[in-house]
C-alpha positions as CSV (number, residue, x, y, z in Angstrom):
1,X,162.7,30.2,167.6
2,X,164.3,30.6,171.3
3,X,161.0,31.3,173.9
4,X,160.8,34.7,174.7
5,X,159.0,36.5,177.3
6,X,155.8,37.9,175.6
7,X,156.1,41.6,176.7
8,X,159.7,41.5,174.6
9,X,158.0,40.5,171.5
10,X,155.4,43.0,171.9
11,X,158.3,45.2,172.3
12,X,159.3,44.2,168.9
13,X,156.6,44.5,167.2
14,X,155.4,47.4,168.7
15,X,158.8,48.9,167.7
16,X,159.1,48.0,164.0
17,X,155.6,47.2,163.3
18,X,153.4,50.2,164.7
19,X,156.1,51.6,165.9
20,X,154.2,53.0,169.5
21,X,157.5,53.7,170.8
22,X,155.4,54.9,174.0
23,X,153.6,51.1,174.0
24,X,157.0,49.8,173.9
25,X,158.4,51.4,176.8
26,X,154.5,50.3,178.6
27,X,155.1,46.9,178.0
28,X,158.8,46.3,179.1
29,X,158.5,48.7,182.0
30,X,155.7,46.7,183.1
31,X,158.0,43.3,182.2
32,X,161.1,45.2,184.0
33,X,159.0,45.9,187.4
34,X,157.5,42.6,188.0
35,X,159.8,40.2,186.6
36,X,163.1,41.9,187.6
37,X,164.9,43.2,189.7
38,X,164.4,46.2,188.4
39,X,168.5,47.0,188.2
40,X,168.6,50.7,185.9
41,X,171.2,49.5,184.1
42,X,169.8,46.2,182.9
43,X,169.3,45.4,179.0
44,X,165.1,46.0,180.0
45,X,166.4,48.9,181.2
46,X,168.2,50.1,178.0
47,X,165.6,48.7,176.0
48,X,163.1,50.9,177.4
49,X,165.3,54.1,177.2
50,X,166.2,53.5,173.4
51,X,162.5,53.3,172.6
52,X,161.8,56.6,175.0
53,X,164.5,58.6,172.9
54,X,162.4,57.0,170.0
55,X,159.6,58.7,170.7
56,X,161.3,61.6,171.7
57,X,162.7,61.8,168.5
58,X,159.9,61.3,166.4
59,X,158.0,64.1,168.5
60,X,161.0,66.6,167.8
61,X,162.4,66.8,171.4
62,X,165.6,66.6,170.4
63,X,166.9,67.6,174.2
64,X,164.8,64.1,175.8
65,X,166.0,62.0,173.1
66,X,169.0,63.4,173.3
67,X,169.2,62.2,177.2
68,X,167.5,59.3,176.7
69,X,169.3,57.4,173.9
70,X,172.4,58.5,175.1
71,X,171.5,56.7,178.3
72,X,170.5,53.6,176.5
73,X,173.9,53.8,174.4
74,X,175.6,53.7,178.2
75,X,173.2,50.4,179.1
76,X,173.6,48.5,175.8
77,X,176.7,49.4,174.5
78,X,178.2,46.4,177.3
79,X,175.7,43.8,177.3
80,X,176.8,41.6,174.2
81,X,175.2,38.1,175.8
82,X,172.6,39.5,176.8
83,X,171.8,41.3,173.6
84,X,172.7,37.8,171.8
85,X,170.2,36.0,174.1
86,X,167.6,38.3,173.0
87,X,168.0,37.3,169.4
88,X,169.6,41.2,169.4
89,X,173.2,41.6,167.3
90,X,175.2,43.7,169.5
91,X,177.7,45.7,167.3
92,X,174.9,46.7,164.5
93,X,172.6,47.6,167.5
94,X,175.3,50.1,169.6
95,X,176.3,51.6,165.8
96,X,172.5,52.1,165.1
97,X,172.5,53.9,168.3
98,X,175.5,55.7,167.9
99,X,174.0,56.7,164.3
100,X,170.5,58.1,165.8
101,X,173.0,59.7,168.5
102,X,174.4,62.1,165.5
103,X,171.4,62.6,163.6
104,X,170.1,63.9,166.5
105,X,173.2,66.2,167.3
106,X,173.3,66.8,163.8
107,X,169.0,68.6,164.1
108,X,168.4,65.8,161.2
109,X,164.4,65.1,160.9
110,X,163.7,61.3,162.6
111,X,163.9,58.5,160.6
112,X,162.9,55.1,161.6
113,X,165.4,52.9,162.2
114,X,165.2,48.8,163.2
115,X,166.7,47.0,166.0
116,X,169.0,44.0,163.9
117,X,168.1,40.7,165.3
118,X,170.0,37.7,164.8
119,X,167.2,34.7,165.3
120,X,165.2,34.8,162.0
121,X,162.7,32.5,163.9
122,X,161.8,35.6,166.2
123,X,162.0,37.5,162.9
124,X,159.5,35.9,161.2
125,X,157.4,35.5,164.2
126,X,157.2,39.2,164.8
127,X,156.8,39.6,161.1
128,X,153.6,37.3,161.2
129,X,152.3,39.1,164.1
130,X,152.3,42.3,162.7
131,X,150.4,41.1,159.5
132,X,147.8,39.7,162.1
133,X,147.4,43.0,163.3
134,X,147.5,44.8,160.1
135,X,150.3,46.3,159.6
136,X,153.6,45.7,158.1
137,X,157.3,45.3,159.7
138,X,159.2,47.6,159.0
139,X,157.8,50.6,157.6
140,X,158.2,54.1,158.6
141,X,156.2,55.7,161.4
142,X,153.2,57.2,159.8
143,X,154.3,60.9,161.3
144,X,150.6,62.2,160.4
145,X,149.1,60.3,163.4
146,X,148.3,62.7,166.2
147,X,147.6,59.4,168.5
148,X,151.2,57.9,167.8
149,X,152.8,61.1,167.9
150,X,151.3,62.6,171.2
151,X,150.3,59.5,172.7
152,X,151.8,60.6,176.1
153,X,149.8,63.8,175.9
154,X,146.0,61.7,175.0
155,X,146.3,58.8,177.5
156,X,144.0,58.3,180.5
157,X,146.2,58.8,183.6
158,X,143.3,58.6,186.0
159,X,144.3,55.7,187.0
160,X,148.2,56.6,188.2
161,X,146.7,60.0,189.2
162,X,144.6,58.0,191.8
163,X,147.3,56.3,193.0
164,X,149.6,59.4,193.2
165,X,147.0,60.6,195.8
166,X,146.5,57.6,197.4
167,X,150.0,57.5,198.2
168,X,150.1,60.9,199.6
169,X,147.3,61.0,201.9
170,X,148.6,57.6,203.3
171,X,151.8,59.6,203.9
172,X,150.4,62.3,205.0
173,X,148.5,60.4,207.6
């Protein structure tokens, strides 16, 4: 297997193992703003907004994952070597896209769906990770979990809250 950065295979395994789409876009966002230059129309940058439609999706705003995977479609659909570098294959990635693109149009209930990877090493890593962690690549969200579902709604933001007044009073002052 090629070396990877870490927060992209937690990416992946959050994504088809738990699938926490939220935990994906946590991870690489985090990856994207310290290790990047943060450009918004990078393959992090797609990444991230494929697994926010996700998540979207799976929570029945059609309108956000609408925006968002239609934003990611924009990012990805041009970034074949850099897909291919990430063990990602390109054309059954953008037509993935383009399929969750219609089912949304279409008002069709989310299904999971799997990002196709080329490198069967990364595969079978990500495989073996989420067997450590108990549970299993691949299978469909479990749409009876509040905490997956809302996870956006039940995190502790006192922490960016904080900071959002820190940054205003310093402002301010």
């Amino acid at each position: 297997m090629k070396n990877y950065d870490q927060a992209y295979l937690d990416y992946l395994i959050h994504f088809h193992g738990d699938r926490d789409y939220f935990e994906c876009h946590e991870v690489l966002e985090e990856y994207w703003k310290e290790y990047t230059a943060q450009e918004k129309d990078s393959v992090w940058a797609g990444l991230i907004q494929f697994a926010t439609g996700m998540y979207h999706y799976r929570r029945g705003n059609l309108r956000g994952a609408a925006k968002s995977i239609h934003q990611a479609h924009g990012k990805l659909n041009t970034k074949t070597n850099q897909l291919a570098a990430l063990g990602i294959e390109h054309d059954a990635f953008i037509q993935t896209i383009i399929e969750t693109e219609s089912a949304i149009a279409a008002t069709t209930p989310y299904q999971s769906v799997m990002i196709p990877l080329t490198d069967s090493g990364l595969e079978s890593y990500c495989k073996h990770e989420c067997a450590r962690k108990g549970f299993a690549w691949g299978e469909p969200s479990d749409l009876s979990n509040p905490e997956l579902i809302n996870r956006h709604t039940l995190r502790d933001r006192s922490e960016v809250i904080a900071l959002r007044q820190k940054a205003l009073r310093e402002k301010n002052n």
